[in-house]
Legacy VTK file of the C-alpha trace (Angstrom):
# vtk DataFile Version 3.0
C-alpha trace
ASCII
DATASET POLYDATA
POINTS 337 float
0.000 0.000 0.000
1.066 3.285 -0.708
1.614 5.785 2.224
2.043 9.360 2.542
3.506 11.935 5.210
0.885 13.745 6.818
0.396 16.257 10.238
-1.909 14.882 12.092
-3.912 16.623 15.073
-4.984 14.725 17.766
-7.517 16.735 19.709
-7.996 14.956 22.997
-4.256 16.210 23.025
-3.478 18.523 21.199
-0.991 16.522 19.446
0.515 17.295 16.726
2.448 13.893 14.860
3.760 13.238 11.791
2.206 9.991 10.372
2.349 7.765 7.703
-0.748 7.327 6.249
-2.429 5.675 3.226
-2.366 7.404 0.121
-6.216 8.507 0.463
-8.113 7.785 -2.896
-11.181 9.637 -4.382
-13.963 8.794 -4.306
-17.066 9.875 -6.586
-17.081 13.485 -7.606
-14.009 14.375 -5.857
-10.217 14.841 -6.938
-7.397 14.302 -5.471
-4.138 17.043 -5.242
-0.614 16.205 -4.845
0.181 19.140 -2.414
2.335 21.381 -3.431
1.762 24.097 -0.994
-0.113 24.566 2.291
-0.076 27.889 3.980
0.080 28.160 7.936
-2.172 30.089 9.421
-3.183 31.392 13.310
-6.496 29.199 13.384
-4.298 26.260 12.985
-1.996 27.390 16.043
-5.275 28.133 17.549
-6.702 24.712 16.756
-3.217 23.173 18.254
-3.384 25.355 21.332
-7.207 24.384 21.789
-8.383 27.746 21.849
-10.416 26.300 18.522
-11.711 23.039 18.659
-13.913 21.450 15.587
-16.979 21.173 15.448
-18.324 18.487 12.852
-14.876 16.484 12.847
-16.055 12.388 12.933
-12.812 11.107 14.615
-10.282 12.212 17.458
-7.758 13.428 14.855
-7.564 15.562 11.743
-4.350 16.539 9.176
-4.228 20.120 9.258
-4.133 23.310 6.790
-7.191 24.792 5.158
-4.830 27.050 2.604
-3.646 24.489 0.108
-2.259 24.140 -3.799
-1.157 21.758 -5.919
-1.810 19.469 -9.121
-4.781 17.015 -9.177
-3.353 13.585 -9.551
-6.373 11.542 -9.863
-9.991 11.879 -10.381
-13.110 10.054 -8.663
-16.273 8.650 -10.808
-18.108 11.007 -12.443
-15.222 13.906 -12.272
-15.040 15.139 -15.965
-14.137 19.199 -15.507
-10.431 18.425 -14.510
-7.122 16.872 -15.828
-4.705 14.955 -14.441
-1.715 17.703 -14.034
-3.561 21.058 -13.541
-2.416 23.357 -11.391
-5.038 24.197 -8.642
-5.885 25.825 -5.308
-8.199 24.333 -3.055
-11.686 26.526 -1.761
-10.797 26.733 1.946
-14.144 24.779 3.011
-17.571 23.680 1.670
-21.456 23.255 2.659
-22.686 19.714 3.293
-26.151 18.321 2.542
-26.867 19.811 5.682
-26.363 23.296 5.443
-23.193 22.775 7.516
-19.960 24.919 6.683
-16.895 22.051 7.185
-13.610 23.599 6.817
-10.659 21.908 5.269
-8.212 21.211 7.748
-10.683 21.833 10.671
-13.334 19.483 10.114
-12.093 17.093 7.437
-8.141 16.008 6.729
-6.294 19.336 4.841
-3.660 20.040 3.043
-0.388 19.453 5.798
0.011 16.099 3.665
1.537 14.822 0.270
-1.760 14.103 -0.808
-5.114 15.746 -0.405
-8.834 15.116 -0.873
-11.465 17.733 -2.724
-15.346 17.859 -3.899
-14.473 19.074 -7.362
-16.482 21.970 -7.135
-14.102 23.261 -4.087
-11.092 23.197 -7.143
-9.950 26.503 -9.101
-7.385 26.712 -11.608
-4.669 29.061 -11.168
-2.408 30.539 -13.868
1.249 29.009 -14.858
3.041 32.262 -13.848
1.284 32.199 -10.133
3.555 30.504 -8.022
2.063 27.650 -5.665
3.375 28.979 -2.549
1.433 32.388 -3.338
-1.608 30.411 -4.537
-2.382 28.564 -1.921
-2.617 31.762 0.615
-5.163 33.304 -1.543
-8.080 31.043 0.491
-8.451 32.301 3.326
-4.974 34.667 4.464
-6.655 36.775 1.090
-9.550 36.099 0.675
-11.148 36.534 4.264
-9.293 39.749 4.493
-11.031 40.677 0.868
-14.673 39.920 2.360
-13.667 41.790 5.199
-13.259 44.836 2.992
-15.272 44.083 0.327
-18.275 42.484 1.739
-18.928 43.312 5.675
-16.641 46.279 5.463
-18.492 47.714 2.482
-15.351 50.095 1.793
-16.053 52.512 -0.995
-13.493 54.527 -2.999
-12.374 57.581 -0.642
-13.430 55.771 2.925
-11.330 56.224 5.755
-9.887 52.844 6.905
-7.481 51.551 9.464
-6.104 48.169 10.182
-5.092 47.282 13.199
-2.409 43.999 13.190
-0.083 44.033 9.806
0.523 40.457 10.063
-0.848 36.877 8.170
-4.579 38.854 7.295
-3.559 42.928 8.275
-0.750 42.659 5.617
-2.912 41.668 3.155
-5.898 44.351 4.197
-3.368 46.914 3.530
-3.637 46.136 -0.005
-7.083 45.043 -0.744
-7.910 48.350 0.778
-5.759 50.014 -1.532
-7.464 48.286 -4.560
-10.628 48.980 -3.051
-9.726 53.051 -2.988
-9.446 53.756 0.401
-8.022 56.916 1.601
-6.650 57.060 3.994
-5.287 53.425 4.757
-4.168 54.176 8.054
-2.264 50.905 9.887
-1.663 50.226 12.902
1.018 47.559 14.777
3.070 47.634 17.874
6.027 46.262 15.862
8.105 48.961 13.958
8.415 46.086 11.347
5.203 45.361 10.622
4.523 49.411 10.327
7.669 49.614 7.977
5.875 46.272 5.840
2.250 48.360 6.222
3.483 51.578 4.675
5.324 49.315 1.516
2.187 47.359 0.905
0.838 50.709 0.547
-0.711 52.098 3.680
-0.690 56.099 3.765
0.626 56.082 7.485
1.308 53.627 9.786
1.477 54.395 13.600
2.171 52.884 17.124
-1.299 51.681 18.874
0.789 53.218 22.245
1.351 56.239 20.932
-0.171 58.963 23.332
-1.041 61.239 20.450
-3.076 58.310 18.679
-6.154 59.649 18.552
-5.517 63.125 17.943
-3.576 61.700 15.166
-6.051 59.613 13.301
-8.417 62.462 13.347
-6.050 64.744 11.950
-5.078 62.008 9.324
-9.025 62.378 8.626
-10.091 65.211 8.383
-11.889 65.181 12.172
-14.395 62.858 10.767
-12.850 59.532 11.992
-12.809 56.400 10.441
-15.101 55.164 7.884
-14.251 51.479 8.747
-11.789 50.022 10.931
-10.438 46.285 10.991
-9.313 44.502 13.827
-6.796 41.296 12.613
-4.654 41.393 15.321
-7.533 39.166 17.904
-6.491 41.208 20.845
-9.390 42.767 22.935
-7.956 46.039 23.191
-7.609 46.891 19.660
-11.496 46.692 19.469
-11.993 49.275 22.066
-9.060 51.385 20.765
-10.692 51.582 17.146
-14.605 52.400 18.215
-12.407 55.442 19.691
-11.538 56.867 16.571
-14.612 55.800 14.471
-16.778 58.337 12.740
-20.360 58.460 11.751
-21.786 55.278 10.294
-18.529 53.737 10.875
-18.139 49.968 10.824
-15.397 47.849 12.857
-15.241 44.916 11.738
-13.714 42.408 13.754
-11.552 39.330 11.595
-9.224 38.136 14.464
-10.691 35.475 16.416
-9.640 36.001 20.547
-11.951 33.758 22.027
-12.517 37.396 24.592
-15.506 39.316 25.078
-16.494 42.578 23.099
-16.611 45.494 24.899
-17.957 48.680 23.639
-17.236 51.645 25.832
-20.020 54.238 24.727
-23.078 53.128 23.605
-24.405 56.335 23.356
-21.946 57.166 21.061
-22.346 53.638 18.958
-26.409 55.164 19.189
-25.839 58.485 18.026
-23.062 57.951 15.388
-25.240 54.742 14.120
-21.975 52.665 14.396
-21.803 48.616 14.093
-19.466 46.287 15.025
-19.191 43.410 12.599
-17.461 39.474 12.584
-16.157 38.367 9.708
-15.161 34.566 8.846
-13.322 33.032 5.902
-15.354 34.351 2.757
-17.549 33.086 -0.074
-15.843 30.921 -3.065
-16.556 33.822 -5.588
-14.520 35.984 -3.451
-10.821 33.494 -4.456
-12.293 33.097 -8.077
-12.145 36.765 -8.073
-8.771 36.806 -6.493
-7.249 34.883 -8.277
-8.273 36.579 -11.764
-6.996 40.151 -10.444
-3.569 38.530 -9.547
-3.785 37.392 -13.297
-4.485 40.580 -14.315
-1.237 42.364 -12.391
-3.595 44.041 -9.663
-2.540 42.327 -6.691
1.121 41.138 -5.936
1.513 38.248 -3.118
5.192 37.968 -3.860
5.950 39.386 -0.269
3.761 37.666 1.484
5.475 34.555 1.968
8.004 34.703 4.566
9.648 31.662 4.446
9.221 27.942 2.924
9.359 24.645 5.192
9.599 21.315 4.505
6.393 19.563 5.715
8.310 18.067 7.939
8.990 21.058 10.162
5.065 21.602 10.407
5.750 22.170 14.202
8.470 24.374 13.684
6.230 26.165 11.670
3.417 26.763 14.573
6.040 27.451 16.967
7.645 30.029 14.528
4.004 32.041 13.556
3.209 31.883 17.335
6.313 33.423 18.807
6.314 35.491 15.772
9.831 35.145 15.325
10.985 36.809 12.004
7.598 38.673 11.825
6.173 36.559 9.351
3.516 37.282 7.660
2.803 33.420 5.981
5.217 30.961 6.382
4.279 27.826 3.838
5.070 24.022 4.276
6.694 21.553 1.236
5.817 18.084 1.024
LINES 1 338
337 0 1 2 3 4 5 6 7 8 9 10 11 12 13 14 15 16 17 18 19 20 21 22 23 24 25 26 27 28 29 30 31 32 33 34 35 36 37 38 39 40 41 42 43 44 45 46 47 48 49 50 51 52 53 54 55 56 57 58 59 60 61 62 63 64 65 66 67 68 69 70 71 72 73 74 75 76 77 78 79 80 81 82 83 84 85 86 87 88 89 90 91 92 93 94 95 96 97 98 99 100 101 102 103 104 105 106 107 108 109 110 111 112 113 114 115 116 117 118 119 120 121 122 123 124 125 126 127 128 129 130 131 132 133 134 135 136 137 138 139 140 141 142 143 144 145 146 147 148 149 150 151 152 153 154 155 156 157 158 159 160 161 162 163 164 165 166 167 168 169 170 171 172 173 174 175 176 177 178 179 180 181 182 183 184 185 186 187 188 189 190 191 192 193 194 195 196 197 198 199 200 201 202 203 204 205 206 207 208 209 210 211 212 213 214 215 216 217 218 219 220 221 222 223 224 225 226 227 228 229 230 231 232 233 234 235 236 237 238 239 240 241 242 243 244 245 246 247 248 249 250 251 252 253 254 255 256 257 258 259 260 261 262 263 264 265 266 267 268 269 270 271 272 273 274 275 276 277 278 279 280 281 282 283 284 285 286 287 288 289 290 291 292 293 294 295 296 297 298 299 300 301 302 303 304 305 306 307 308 309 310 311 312 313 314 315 316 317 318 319 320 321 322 323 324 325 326 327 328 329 330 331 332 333 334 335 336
């Protein structure tokens, strides 16, 4: 029998192993993908640290990653729409008969493998000149980011925007809120790094959350009107009260970093007033990496520094250890089978 090298999550645990596995096969109407790239993201250090547990996985373990590329190697019955050899990404999750959203990676085996499993509607061709290790980023560390700004953010051309956290998502917020037209792009990260990355990506300003002249700052930055929309990627409670302080009328925070911590608003008569919402966003809708991935075709949006650094699959615990201590101040680091 033919194995493969997976990295396998044991919940009751928290266990991460590598593991030789069988070589899965399809079955009808899916494909499989010889992995070429998986990105590592913070929900899979969350899912390791058990501040996320699954919710629909059938067994005790699960082979991580949810951000995933490679070539489909073999097809199930009745796959006819792909070849043997394309170059792919794989839709970060998909709706069962249920109504249930199951996340790759999460809820069914992902892509921290030589080998992975899809429905052949979660597939999408990518172009020859897009490199794997971008590609497989664009579900989820671009695309939820993109709904975020798109979608729940509702971002016109000339809205005032901040992002608070230039990391894995912020980095990428930076420029879809560029594309999108916003002015100012106003970032905002503790780490003189990740400020120096923000204003490259194409921020206007980027400033220090500690800074005592914050405020005062983003109002000047906006004309005294505040922010139209603010995003919080970072996950860190006081980033969400920080940016209600500097949002203007009708202004939206949206809140993309998962913290597992209460929301706290600190004037509700001002939220009243003002008409202000807060808003969550999770992953995004498949349309949103179709459309991704034709504007990287197209030259609009560059991924070529996002990825930080490439591991073998092997060193997928290196890997978590690395994005959690955020040594190097990645912003994706990607595993090789």
């Amino acid at each position: 029998m033919t194995e493969m090298l997976a990295a396998r999550l044991h919940i009751p645990t928290r266990e991460l192993r590598m593991e030789r596995l069988p070589v899965p096969e399809p079955g009808p109407g899916q494909v499989r993908i010889a992995v070429r790239a998986a990105g590592v993201c913070l929900s899979d250090a969350h899912l390791y640290d058990g501040t996320l547990t699954p919710l629909w996985l059938s067994d005790d373990s699960v082979t991580l990653g949810h951000e995933v590329a490679g070539v489909v190697d073999a097809l199930g019955a009745g796959v006819d729409a792909w070849t043997v050899g394309q170059r792919v990404l794989l839709q970060y999750a998909e709706t069962d008969l249920h109504g249930k959203l199951l996340t790759r990676g999460i809820d069914y085996d992902g892509g921290y493998a030589e080998y992975a499993l899809a429905s052949a509607h979660t597939v999408v061709p990518i172009p020859d000149a897009l490199p794997f290790e971008q590609a497989c980023i664009v579900p989820d560390a671009v695309s939820t980011p993109w709904a975020a700004v798109s979608t729940t953010g509702a971002v016109r051309p000339g809205d005032a925007a901040g992002v608070w956290g230039v990391g894995g998502l912020g980095a990428h917020g930076v420029q879809l809120l560029r594309l999108a037209g916003a002015a100012p792009v106003i970032a905002v990260d503790p780490l003189a790094a990740a400020r120096e990355r923000a204003v490259a990506l194409g921020a206007d300003v980027a400033l220090d959350p500690a800074d005592p002249a914050f405020r005062d700052t983003v109002m000047d930055l906006t004309d005294g009107l505040g922010l139209d929309a603010a995003f919080d990627f970072a996950g860190v409670p006081p980033v969400r009260e920080q940016a209600m302080t500097v949002l203007g009328k009708g202004g939206r925070l949206v809140v993309v970093g998962i913290a597992a911590q209460p929301i706290t608003i600190p004037n509700d008569a001002g939220l009243c007033y003002f008409g202000q919402s807060v808003l969550g966003q999770f992953g995004s809708a498949p349309e949103d990496v179709h459309r991704l991935v034709k504007l990287i075709k197209r030259g609009r949006l560059d991924l070529s520094a996002s990825v930080s650094d490439v591991l073998p699959l092997s060193e997928a615990q290196t890997a978590l250890d690395r994005l959690v201590s955020k040594k190097g101040d990645p912003v994706r680091l990607v595993l090789r089978p």
